[in-house]
N, C-alpha and C positions, 0 to 999 in steps of 0.2 A: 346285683345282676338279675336276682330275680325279680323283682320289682321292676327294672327294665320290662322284662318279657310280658309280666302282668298286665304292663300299660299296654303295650301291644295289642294284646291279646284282648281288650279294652277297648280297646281302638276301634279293630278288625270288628270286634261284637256291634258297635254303635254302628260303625256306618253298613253292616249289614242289616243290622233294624233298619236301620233310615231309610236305605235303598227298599226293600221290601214295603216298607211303610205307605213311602211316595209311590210305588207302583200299586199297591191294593186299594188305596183312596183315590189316585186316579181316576182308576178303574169302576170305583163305586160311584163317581160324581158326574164324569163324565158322560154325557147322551150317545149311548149306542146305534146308530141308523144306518139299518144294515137292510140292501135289496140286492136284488141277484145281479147284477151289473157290477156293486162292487165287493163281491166274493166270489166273480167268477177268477178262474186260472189266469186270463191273461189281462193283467191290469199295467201294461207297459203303453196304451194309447194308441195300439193299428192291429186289425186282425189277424189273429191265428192263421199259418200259414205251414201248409206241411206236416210234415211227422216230425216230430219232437224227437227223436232218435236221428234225426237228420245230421251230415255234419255241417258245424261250422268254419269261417275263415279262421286262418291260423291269425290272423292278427289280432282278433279279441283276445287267442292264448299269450301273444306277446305283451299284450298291452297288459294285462294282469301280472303277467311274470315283473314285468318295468314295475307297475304300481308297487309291489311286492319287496321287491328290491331297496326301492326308496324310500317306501314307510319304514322297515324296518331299519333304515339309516336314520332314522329319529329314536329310533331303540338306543342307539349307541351314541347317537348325539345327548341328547338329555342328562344322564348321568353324565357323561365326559364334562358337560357344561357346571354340572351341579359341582363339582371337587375341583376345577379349576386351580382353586385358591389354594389345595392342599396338594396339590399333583406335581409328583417331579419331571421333568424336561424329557424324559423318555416317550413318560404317558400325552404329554403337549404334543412330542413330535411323532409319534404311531398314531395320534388319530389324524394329524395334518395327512400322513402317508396316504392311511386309510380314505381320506376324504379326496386326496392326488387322485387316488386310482378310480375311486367312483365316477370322478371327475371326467377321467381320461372314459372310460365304459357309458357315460350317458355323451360326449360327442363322438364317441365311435357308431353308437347307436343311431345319432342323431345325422350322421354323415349317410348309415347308409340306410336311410329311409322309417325306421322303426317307430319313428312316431309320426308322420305322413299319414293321411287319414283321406283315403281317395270317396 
């Protein structure tokens, strides 16, 4: 069992070397060409407009909440996919349920406008 953990623990260490690794040589190879144009604040491609404190449409806060929603329905897809083969009929039919209802919640949405983009 410990020897389990070890590997682990092994693991975790490699691919944080790696990841680190691949970010610092990047960074050292890669040609930095930096002017004031592209380090200014608004690099979304139309001018600055307003007070930044201003508010916004509620529809960009919906549209993030949806996004939100249904990424994290690949949270729970993924493993449910991965045990499949070991899962008993409970665990098959609570995520069918689960997946019902998301279901029913994105053409409720879809009925009444929520993802419409005027």
């Amino acid at each position: 069992m410990l020897l389990e953990y070890i590997l682990i623990f092994k693991y975790f260490f490699f691919c944080l070397f790696l990841a680190l690794l691949l970010f610092f040589v990047s960074f050292i190879l890669i040609y930095q060409n930096s002017n004031a144009e592209k380090i200014s604040v608004y690099e979304c491609g139309f001018s600055p407009f307003g007070d930044s404190r201003s508010r916004f449409e509620i529809r960009f806060y919906i549209v993030a909440i949806l996004f939100m929603i249904f990424d994290l329905e690949i949270v729970f897809l993924f493993p449910w996919v991965l045990t499949l083969d070991v899962m008993s009929d409970f665990g098959f039919f609570s995520m069918l349920f689960f997946l019902f209802i998301l279901t029913l919640g994105f053409i409720y949405e879809w009925f009444k406008g929520a993802l419409d983009w005027e």
